[in-house]
C-alpha positions as CSV (number, residue, x, y, z in Angstrom):
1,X,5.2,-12.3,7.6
2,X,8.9,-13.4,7.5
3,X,11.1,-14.5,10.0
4,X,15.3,-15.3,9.4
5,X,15.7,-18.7,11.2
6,X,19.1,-19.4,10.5
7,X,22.4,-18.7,8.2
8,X,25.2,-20.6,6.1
9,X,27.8,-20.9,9.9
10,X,31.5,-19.0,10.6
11,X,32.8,-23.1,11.2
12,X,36.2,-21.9,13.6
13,X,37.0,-18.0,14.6
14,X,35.9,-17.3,18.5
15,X,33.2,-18.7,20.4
16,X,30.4,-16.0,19.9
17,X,29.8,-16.1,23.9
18,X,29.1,-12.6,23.5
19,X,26.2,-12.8,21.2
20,X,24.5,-15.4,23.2
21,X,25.5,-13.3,26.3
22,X,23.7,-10.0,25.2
23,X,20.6,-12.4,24.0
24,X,20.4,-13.6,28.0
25,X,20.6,-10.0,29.0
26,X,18.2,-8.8,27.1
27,X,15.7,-11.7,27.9
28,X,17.0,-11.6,32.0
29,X,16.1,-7.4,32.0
30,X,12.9,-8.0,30.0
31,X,11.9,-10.2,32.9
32,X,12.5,-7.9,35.4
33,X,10.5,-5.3,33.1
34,X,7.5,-7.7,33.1
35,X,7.7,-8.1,37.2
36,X,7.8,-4.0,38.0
37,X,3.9,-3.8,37.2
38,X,2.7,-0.2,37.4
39,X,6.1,0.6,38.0
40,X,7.4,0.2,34.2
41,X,6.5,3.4,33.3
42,X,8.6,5.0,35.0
43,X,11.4,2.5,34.7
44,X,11.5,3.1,31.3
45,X,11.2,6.9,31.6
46,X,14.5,6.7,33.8
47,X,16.1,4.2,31.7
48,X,15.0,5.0,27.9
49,X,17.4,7.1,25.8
50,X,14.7,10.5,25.7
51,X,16.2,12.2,22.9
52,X,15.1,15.5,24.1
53,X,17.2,14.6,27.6
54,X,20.2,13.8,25.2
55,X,20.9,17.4,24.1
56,X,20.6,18.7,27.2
57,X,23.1,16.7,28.4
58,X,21.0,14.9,30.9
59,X,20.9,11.1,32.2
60,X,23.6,10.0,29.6
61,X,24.0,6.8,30.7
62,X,20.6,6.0,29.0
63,X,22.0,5.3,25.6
64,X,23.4,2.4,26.9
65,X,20.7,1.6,29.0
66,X,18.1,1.8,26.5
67,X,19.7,-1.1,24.6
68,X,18.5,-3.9,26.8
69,X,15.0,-2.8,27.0
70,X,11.9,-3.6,25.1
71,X,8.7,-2.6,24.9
72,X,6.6,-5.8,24.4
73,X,7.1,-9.6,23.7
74,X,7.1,-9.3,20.3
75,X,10.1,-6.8,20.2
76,X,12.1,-8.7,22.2
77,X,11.1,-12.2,20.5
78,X,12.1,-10.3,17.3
79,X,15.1,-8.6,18.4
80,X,16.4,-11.8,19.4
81,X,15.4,-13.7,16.3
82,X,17.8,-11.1,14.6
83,X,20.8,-10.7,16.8
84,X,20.8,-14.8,17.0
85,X,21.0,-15.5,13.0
86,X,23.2,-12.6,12.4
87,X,25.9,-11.7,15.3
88,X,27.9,-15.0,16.0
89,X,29.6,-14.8,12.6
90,X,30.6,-11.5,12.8
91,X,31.8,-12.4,16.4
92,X,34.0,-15.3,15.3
93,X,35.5,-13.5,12.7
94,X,36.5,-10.2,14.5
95,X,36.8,-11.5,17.7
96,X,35.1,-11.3,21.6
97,X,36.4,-7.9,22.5
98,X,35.8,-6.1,19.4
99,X,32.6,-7.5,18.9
100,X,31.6,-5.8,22.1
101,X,33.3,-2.4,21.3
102,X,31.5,-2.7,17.8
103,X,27.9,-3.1,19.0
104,X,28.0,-0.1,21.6
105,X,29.1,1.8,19.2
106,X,26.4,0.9,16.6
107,X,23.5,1.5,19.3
108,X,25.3,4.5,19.7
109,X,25.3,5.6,15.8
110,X,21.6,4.2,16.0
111,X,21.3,6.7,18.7
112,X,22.9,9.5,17.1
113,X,20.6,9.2,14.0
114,X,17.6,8.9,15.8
115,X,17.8,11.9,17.8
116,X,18.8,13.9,14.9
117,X,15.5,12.8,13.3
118,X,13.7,14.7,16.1
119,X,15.7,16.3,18.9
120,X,12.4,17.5,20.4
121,X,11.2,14.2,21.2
122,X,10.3,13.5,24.7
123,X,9.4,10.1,23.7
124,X,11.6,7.1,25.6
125,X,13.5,5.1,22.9
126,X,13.9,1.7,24.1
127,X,15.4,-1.7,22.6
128,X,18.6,-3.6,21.0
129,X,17.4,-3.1,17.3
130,X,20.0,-0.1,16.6
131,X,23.0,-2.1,17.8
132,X,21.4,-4.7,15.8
133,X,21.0,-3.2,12.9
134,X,24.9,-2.4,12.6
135,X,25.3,-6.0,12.9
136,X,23.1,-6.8,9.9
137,X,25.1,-3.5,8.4
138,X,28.4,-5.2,8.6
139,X,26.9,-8.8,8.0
140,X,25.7,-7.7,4.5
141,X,29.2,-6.1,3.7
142,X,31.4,-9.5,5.2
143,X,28.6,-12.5,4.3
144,X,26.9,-11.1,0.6
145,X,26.5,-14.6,-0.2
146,X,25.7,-16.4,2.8
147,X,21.7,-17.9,2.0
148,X,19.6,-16.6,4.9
149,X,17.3,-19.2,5.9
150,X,13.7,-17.6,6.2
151,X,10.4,-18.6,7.2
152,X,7.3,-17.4,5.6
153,X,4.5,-17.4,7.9
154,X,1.4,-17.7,5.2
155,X,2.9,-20.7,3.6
156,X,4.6,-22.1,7.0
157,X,7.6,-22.9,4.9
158,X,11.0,-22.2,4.7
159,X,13.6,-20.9,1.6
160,X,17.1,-19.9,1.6
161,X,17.5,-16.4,-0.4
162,X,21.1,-14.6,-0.1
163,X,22.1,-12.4,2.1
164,X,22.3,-9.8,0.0
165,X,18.4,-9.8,-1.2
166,X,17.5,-10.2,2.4
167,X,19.4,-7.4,3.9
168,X,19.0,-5.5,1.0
169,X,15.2,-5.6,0.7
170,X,15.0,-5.1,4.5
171,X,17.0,-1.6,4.6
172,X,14.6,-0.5,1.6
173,X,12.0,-0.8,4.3
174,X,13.6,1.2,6.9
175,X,14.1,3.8,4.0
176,X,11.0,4.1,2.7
177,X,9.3,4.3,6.3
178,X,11.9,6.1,7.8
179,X,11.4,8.9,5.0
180,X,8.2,9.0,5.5
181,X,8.2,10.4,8.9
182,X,10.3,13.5,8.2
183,X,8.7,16.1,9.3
184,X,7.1,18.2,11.8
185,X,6.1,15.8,15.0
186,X,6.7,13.1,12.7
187,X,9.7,11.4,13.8
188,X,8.2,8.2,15.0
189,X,5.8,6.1,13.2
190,X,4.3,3.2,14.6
191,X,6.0,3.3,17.5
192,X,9.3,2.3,15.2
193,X,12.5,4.8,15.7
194,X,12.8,3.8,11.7
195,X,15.9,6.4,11.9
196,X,17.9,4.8,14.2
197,X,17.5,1.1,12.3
198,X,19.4,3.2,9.4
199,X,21.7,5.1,11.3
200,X,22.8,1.9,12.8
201,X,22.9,0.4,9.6
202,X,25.0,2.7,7.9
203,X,27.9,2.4,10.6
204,X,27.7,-1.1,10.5
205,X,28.2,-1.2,6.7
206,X,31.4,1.2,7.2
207,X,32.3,-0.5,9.3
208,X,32.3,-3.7,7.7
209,X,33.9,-2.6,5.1
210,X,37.0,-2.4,7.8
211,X,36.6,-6.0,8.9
212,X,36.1,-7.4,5.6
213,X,39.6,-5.6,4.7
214,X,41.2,-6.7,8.3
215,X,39.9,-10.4,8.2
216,X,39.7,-11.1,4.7
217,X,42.1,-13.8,5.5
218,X,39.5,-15.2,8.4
219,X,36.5,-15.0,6.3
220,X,38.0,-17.3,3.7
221,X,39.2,-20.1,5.9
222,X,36.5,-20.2,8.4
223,X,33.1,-19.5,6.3
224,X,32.5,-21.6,3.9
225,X,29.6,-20.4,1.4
226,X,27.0,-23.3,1.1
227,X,25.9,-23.1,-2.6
228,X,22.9,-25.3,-2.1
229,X,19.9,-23.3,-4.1
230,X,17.0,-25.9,-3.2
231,X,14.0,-25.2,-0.8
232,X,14.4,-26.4,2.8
């Protein structure tokens, strides 16, 4: 297995309190997940986005909802892994504000592909990886070059690879596995809403596209691409 543990650093911009805020959130709800007990069932019946509910315009309020739940230690653990290494740069560049604008509207867009997959689904969709995978959307587009440091679980080492080959061989995934559930019934596999990891990852890729263009000037003063190619 591999894990991104850290990234070349935005060094100025804002303070990405809004990144570290939604990681507290998410860790704060899962808590109060864990202490409902028989309970969390229904909890996350109420408060997952049921894509089936969706287009019949019922409990609305759980697309946003459904992005600070998760279903299990290890999605939140990896969630959070994610949204730490990837979100403060975009945050210093573009801002507080529009950092928050930005990543409801990619759980949204993660939403909106999901539920296209399979609008018959009566199966709760729960956790922050659609918003999240925006933000690795629009880091690939505004950090091609920053090394991504990753650690390889068989070899308990680390390496620094690019960005680009990171976030690039990670969509592939979501492709391939997100293709291969189309189909009758067949819009989750796994347990993975693989549909709403590329939906999300195509609007952050738009829309990075727009930051890139707005901040260029930003990118260039306050990242500052380390070019170091050895192994950590």
């Amino acid at each position: 297995m591999v894990f991104p543990i850290g990234d070349d650093q935005v060094k100025g911009g804002a303070f990405p309190f809004i990144s570290y805020a939604f990681i507290a959130f998410n860790v704060l709800v899962f808590f109060y997940e864990v202490s409902l007990g028989p309970e969390l069932e229904r909890f996350i019946f109420e408060y997952g986005s049921i894509p089936q509910e969706t287009m019949n315009g019922q409990d609305l309020f759980s697309l946003f909802t459904s992005m600070f739940l998760h279903g299990g230690w290890m999605h939140l653990i990896g969630n959070m892994l994610f949204l730490w290494v990837f979100a403060d740069n975009i945050e210093q560049i573009i801002g507080n504000v529009p950092f928050v604008i930005f990543y409801i509207l990619g759980g949204l867009a993660a939403h909106a592909a999901h539920i296209m997959a399979d609008m018959d689904s009566t199966i709760p969709t729960v956790g922050a990886s659609g918003a999240i995978s925006a933000v690795l959307g629009a880091y690939l587009v505004m950090f091609p070059s920053s090394k991504i440091k990753i650690l390889v679980v068989m070899f308990f080492r680390s390496f620094r690879v690019p960005a680009l080959l990171f976030l690039g061989f990670w969509i592939v995934q979501q492709l391939i596995s997100g293709f291969a559930t189309l189909g009758p019934d067949t819009a989750e596999t796994g347990g993975v809403a693989w549909w709403a990891h590329i939906g999300g990852f195509v609007f952050g890729v738009a829309v990075g596209f727009l930051f890139k263009s707005t901040y260029r000037d930003k990118i260039d003063r306050y990242f500052h691409f380390n070019e170091r190619p050895e192994l950590v």
